[in-house]
ROBAFI-653807 format. One record per residue: residue number from 0; x, y, z of N, C-alpha, C in turn. Coordinates in nm, 4 decimals. Each point is the difference from the previous one (the first is absolute). Layout:
BEGIN
  pos       n_x       n_y       n_z      ca_x      ca_y      ca_z       c_x       c_y       c_z
  NUM         X         Y         Z         X         Y         Z         X         Y         Z
...
//
This chain:
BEGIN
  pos       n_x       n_y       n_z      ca_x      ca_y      ca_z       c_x       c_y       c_z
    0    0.4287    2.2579   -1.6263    0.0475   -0.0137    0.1353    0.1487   -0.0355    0.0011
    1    0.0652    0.0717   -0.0640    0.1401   -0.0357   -0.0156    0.1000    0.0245    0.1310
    2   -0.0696    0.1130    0.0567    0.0924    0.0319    0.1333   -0.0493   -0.1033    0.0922
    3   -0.0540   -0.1334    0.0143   -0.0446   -0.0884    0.0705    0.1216   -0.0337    0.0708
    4   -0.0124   -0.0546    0.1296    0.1568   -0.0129    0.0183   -0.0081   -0.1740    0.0702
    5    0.0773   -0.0800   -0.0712   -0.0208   -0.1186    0.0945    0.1156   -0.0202    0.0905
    6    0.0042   -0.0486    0.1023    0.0694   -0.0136    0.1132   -0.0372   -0.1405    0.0909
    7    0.1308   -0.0519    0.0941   -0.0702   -0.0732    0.0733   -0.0449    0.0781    0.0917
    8   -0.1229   -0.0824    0.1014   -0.0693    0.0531    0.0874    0.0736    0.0141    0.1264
    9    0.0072    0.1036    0.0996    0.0589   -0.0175    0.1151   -0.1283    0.0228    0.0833
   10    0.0175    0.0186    0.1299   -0.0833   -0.0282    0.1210   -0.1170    0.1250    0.0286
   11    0.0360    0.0787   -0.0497   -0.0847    0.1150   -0.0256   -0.1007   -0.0339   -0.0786
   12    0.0286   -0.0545   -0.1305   -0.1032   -0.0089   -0.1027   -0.1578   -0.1255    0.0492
   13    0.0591   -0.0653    0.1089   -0.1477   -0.1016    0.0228   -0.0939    0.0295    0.0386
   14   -0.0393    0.1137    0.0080   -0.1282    0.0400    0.0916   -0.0689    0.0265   -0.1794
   15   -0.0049    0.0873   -0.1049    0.0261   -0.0020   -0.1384   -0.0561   -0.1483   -0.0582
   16    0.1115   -0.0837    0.0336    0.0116   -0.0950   -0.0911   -0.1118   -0.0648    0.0725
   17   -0.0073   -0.0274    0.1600   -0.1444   -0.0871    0.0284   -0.1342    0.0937   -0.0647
   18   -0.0143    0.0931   -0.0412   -0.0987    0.0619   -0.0324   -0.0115   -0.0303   -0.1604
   19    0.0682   -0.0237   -0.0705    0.0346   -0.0402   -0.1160   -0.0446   -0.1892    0.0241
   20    0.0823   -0.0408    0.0326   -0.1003   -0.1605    0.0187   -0.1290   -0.0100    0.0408
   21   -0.0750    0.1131    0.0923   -0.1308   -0.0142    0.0016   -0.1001    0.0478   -0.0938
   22    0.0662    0.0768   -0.1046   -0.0357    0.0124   -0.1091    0.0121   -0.0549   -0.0831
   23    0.0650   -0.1024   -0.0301   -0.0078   -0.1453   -0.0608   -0.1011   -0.0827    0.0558
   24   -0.0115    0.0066    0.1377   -0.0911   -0.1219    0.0164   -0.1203    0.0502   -0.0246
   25   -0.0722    0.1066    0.0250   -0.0941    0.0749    0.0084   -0.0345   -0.0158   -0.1875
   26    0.0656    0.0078   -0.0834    0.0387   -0.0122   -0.1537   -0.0415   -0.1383   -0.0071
   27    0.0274   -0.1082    0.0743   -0.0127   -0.1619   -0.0040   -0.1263   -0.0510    0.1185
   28   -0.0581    0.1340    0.0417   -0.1289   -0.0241    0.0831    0.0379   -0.1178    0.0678
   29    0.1196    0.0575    0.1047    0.0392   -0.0943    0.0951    0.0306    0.1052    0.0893
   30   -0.0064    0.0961    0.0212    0.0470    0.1359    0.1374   -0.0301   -0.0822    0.1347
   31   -0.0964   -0.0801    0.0080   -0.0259   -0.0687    0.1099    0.1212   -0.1057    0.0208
   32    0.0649   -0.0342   -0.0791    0.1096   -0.0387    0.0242    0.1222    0.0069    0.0703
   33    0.0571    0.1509   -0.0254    0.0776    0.0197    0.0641   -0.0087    0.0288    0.1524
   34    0.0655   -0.0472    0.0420    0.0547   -0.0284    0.1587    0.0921    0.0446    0.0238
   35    0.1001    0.0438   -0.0684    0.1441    0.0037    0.0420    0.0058    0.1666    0.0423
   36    0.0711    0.0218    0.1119   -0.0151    0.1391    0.0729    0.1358    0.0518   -0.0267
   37    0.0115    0.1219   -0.0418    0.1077    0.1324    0.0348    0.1265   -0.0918    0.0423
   38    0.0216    0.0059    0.1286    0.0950   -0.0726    0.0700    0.0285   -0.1024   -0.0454
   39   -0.0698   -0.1118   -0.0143    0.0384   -0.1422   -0.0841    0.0908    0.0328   -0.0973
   40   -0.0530    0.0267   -0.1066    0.0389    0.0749   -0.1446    0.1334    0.0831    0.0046
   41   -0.0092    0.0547    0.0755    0.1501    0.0555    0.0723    0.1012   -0.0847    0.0061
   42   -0.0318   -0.0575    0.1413    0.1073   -0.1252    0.0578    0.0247   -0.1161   -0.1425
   43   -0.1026   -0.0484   -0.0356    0.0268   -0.0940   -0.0841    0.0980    0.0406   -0.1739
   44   -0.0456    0.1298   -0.0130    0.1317    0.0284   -0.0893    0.1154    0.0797    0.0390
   45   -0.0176    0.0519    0.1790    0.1481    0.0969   -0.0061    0.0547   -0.0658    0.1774
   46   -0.0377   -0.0490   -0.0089   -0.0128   -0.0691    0.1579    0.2070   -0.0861    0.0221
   47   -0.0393   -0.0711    0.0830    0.0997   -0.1015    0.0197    0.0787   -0.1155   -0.0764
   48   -0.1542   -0.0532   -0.0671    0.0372   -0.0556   -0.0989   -0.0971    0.0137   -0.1105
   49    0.0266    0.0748   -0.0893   -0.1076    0.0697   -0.1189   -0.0629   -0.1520   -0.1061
   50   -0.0942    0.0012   -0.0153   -0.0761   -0.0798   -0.0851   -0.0500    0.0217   -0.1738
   51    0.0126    0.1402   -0.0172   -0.0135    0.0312   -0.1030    0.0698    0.1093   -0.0530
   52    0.0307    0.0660   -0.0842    0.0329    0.1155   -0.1137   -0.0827    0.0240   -0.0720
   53    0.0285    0.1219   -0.0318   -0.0843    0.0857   -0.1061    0.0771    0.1357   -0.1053
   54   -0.0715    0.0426   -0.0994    0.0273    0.0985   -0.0697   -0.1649    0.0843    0.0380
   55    0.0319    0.1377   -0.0171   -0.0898    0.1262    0.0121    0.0126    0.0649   -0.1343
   56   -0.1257    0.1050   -0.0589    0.0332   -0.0057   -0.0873   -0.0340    0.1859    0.0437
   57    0.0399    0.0695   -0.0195    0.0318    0.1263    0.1354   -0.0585    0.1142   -0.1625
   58   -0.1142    0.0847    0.0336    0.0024    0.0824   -0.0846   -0.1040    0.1855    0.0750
   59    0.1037    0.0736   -0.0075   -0.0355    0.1182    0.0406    0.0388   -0.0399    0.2041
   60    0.0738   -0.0832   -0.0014   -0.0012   -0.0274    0.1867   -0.0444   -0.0577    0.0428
   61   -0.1222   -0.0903   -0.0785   -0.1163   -0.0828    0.0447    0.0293   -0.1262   -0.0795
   62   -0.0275   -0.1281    0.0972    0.0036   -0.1194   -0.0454   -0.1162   -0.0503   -0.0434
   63   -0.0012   -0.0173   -0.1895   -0.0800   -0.0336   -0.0391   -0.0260   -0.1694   -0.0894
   64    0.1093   -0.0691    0.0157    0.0118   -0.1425   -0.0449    0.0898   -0.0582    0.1122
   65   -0.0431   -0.1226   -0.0084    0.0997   -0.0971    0.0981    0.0473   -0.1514   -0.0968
   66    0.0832   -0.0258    0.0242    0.0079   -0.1832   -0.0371    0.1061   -0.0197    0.1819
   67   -0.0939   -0.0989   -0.0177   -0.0221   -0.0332    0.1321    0.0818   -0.1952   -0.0140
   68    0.1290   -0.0387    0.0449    0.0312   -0.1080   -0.0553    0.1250   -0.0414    0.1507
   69   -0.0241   -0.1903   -0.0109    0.0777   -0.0767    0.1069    0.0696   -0.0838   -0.0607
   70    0.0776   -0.0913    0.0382    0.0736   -0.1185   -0.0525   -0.0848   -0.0911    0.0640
   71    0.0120   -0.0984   -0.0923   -0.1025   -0.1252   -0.0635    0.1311   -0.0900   -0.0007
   72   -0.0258   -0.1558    0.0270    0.1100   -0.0982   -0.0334   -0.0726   -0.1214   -0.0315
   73    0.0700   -0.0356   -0.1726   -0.0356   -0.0965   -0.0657    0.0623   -0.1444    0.0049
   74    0.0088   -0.1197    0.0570    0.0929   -0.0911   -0.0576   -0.0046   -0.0143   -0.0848
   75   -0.0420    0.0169   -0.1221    0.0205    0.0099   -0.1582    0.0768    0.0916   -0.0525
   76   -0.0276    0.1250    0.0689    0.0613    0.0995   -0.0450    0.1099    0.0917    0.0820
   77   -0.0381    0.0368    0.0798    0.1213    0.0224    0.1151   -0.0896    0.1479    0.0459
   78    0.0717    0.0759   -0.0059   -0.0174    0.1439    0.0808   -0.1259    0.0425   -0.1037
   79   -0.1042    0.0596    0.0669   -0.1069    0.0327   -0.0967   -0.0761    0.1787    0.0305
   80   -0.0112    0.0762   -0.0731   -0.0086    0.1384    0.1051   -0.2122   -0.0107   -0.0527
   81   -0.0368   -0.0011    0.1017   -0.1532   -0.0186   -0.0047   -0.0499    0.1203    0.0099
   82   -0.0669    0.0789   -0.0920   -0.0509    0.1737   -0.0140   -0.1599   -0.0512    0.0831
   83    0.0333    0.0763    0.0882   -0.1925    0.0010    0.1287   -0.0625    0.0618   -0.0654
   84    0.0455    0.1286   -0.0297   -0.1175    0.1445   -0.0692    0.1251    0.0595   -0.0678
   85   -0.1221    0.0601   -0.0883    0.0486    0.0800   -0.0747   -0.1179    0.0818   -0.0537
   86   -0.0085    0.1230    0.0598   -0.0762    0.0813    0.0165    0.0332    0.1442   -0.0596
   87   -0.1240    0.0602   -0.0587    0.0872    0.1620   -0.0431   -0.1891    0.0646    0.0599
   88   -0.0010    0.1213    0.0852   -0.1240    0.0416   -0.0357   -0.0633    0.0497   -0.0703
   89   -0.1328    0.0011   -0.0203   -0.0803   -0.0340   -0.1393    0.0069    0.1342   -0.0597
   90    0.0232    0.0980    0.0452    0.0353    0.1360   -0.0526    0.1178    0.0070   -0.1076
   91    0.1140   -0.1101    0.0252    0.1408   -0.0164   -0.0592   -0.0123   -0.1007   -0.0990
   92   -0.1154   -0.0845    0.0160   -0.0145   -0.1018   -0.0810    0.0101    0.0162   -0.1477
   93    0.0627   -0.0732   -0.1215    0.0214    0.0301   -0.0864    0.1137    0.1030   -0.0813
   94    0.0420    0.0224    0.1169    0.1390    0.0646   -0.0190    0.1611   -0.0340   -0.0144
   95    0.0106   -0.0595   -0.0358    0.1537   -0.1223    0.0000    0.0365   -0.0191    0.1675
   96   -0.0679    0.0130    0.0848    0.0239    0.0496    0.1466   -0.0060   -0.1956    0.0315
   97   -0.0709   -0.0357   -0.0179    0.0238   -0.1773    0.0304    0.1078   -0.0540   -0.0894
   98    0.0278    0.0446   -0.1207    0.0694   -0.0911   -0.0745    0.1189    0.0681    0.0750
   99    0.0782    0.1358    0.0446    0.1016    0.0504    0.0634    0.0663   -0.0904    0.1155
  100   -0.1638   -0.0369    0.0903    0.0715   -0.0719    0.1222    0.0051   -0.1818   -0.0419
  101   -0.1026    0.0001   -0.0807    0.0269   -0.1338   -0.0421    0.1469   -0.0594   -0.0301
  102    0.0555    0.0612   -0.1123    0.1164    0.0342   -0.0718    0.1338    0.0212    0.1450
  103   -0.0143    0.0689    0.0514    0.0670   -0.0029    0.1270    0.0430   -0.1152    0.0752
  104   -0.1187   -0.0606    0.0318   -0.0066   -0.1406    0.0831    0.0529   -0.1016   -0.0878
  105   -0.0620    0.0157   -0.1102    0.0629   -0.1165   -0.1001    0.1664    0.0144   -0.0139
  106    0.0549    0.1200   -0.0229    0.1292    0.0173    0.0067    0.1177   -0.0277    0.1543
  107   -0.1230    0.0601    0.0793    0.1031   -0.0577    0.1590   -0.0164   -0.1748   -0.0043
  108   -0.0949   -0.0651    0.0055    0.0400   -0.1351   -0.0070    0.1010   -0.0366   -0.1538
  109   -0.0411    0.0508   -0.0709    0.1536   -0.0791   -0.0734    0.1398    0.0242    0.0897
  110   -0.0197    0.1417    0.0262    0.1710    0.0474    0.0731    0.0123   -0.0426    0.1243
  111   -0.1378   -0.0846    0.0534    0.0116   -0.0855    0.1249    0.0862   -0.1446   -0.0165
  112   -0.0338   -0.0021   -0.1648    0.0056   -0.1799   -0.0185   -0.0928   -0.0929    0.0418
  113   -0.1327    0.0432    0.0102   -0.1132   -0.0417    0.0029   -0.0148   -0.0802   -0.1740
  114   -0.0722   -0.1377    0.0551   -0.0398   -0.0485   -0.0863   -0.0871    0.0010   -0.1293
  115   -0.1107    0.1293    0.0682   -0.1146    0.0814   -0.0698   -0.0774   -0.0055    0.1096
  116   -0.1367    0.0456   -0.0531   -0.0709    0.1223    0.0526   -0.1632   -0.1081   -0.0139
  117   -0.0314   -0.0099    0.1662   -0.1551   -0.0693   -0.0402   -0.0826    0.1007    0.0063
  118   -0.1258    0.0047    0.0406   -0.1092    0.0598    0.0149   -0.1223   -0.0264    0.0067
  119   -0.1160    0.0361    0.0531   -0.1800   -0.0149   -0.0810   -0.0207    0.1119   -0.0043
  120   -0.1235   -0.0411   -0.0893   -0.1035    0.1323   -0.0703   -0.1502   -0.1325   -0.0333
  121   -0.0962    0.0961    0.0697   -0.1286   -0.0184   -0.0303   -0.0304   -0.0247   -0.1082
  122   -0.0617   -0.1201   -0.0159   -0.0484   -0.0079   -0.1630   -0.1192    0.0966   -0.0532
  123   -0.0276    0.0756    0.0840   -0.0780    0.0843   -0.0681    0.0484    0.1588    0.0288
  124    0.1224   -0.0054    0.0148    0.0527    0.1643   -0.0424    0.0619   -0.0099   -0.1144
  125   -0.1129    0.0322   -0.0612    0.0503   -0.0209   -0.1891    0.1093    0.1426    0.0315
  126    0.0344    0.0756    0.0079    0.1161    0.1262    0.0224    0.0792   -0.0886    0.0148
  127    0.0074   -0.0307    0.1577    0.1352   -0.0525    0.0182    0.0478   -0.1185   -0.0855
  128   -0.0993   -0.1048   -0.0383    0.0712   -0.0958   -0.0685    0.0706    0.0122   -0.1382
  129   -0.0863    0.1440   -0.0671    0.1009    0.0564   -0.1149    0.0785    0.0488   -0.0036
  130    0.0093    0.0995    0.1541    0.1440    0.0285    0.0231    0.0972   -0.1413   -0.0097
  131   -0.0372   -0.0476    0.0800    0.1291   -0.1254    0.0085    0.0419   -0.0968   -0.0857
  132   -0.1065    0.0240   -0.1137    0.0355   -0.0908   -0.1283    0.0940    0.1176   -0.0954
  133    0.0228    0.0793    0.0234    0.1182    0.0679   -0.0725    0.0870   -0.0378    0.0356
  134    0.0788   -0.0659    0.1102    0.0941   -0.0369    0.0442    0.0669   -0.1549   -0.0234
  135   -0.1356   -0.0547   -0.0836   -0.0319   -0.1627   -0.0002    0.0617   -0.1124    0.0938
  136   -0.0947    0.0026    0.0717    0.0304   -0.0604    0.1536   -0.0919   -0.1285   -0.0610
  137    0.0319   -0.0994    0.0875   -0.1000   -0.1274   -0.0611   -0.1269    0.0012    0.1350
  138   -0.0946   -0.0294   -0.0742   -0.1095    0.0123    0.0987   -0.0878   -0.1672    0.0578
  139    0.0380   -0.0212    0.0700    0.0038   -0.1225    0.1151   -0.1782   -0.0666    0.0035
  140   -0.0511   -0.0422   -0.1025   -0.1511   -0.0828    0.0454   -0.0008   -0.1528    0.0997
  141    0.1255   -0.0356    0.0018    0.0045   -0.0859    0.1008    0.0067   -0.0456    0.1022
  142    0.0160    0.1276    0.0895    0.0190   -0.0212    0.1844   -0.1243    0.0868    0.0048
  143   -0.0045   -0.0321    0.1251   -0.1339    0.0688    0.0557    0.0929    0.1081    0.1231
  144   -0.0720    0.1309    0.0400    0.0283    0.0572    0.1332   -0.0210   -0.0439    0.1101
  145    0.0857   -0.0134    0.1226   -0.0586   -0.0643    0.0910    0.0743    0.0662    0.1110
  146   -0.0948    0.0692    0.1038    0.0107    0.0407    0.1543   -0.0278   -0.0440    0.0600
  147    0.0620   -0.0209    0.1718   -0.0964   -0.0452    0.1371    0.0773    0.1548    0.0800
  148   -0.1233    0.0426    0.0692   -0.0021    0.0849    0.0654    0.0496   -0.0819    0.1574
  149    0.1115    0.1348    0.0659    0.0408   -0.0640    0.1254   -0.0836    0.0616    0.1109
  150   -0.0858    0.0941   -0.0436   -0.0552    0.0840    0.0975   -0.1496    0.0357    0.0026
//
């Protein structure tokens, strides 16, 4: 997949890329999860005041990987670029097509001056967690996850 093409995402590509996160969740038997609509997803990364960035990972015209990433702020650490998803579909899977956009993101936060790069991964996506131990990231047994839903 060498002609893969990575790019950032512009406003065109979200209709794609939300179809691509519901294939993650659907992958994490959470599809019931997502809530977030077309329009949201829109506004919130191309809107007024954008909330997130992304890379696409563009092959034959069709968007087939995403890393999906916001700024995070540490008082320990300072500016932190937090990767949401990072997704390739399962057709592309195994193709340097994640390590491409991975590699991407990892490179725009250095040239951001980002501090580094957080993330999660399921302890039981043995894939993904071997992907990410090539990179040797330290892996965190001491905090727990924690949400409150506003809605």
């Amino acid at each position: 997949m060498d002609e893969v093409i990575i790019r950032k995402a512009v406003q065109e590509d979200c209709g794609p890329m939300l179809e691509l996160i519901k294939e993650l969740a659907a992958y994490e038997k959470a599809l019931h999860e997502v809530t977030l609509t077309l329009d949201q997803f829109i506004e919130d990364g191309f809107g007024k005041s954008p909330v997130w960035g992304a890379f696409v990972a563009e092959y034959n015209a069709e968007i087939i990987g995403i890393s999906l990433y916001y700024d995070r702020y540490s008082t320990w650490k300072g500016r932190r670029l937090y990767l949401e998803d990072l997704v390739v579909t399962e057709t592309c899977r195994g193709k340097q097509v994640g390590k491409k956009l991975f590699e991407a993101t990892m490179e725009y936060g250095k040239s951001e001056q980002y501090s580094g790069m957080v993330f999660q991964v399921l302890n039981w996506n043995e894939p993904a967690i071997n992907f990410y131990k090539k990179y040797s990231p330290k892996f965190d047994d001491e905090w727990f996850n924690v949400s409150i839903e506003f809605n």
